[in-house]
C-alpha positions as CSV (number, residue, x, y, z in Angstrom):
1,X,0.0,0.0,0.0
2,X,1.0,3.3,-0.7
3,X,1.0,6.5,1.1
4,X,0.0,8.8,-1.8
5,X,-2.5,11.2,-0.4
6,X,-5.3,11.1,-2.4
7,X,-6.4,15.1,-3.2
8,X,-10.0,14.6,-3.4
9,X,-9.8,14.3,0.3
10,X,-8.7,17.4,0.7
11,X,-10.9,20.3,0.9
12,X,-8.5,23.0,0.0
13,X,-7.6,21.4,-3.1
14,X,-10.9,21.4,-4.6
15,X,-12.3,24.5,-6.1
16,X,-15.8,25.1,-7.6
17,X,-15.4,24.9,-11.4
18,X,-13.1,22.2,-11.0
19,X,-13.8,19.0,-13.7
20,X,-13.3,15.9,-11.2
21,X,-14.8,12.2,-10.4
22,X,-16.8,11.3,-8.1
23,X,-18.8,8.4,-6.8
24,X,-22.5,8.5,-6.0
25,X,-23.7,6.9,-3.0
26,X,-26.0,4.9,-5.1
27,X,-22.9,3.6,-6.7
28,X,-20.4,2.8,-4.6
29,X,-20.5,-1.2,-4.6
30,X,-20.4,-1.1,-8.7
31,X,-17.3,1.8,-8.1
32,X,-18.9,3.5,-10.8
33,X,-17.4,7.3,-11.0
34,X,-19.7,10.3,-12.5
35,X,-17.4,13.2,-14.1
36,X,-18.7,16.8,-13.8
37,X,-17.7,20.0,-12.9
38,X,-18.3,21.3,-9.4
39,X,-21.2,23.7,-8.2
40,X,-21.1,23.3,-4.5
41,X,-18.9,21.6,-2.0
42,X,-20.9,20.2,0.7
43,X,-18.4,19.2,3.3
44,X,-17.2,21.9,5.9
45,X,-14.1,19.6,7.3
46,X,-11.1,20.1,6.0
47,X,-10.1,16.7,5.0
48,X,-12.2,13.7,4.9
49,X,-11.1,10.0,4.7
50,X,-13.8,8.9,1.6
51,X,-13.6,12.0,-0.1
52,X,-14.9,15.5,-0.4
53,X,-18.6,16.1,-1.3
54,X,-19.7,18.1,-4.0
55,X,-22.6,18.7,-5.7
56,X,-21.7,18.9,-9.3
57,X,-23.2,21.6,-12.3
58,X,-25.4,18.4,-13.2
59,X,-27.4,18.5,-9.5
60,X,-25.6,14.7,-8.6
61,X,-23.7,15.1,-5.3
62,X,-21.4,12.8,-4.5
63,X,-17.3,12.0,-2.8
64,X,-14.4,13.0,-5.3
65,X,-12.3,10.0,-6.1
66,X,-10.1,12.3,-8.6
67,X,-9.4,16.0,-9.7
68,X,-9.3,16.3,-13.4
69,X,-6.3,17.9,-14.5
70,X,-7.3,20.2,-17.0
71,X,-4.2,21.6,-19.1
């Protein structure tokens, strides 16, 4: 196992606008991961061990697994 901090579970990393991945809670035993961009971020912690949630443009709110680099 690594020790690579994941930056999804990191509040200050995430910014609205941002395109990233998350996974809904209706999807979390399939792993499926929704891409959007992000509206709102709905946790007030700053870091969280599943992921930050977000409510993305589309309305969908779920934890980011990954921050879309966009270059």
């Amino acid at each position: 196992m690594d020790n690579k901090v994941n930056r999804g579970n990191i509040r200050s990393e995430i910014q609205i606008g941002d395109l990233v991945l998350v996974i809904k809670k209706n999807d979390q035993r399939t792993g499926n991961l929704t891409e959007g961009i992000v509206k709102r971020i709905l946790t007030s912690a700053p870091k969280h061990h599943r992921g930050i949630k977000v409510m993305l443009d589309s309305g969908e709110v779920g934890r980011v697994k990954e921050i879309i680099d966009e270059d």
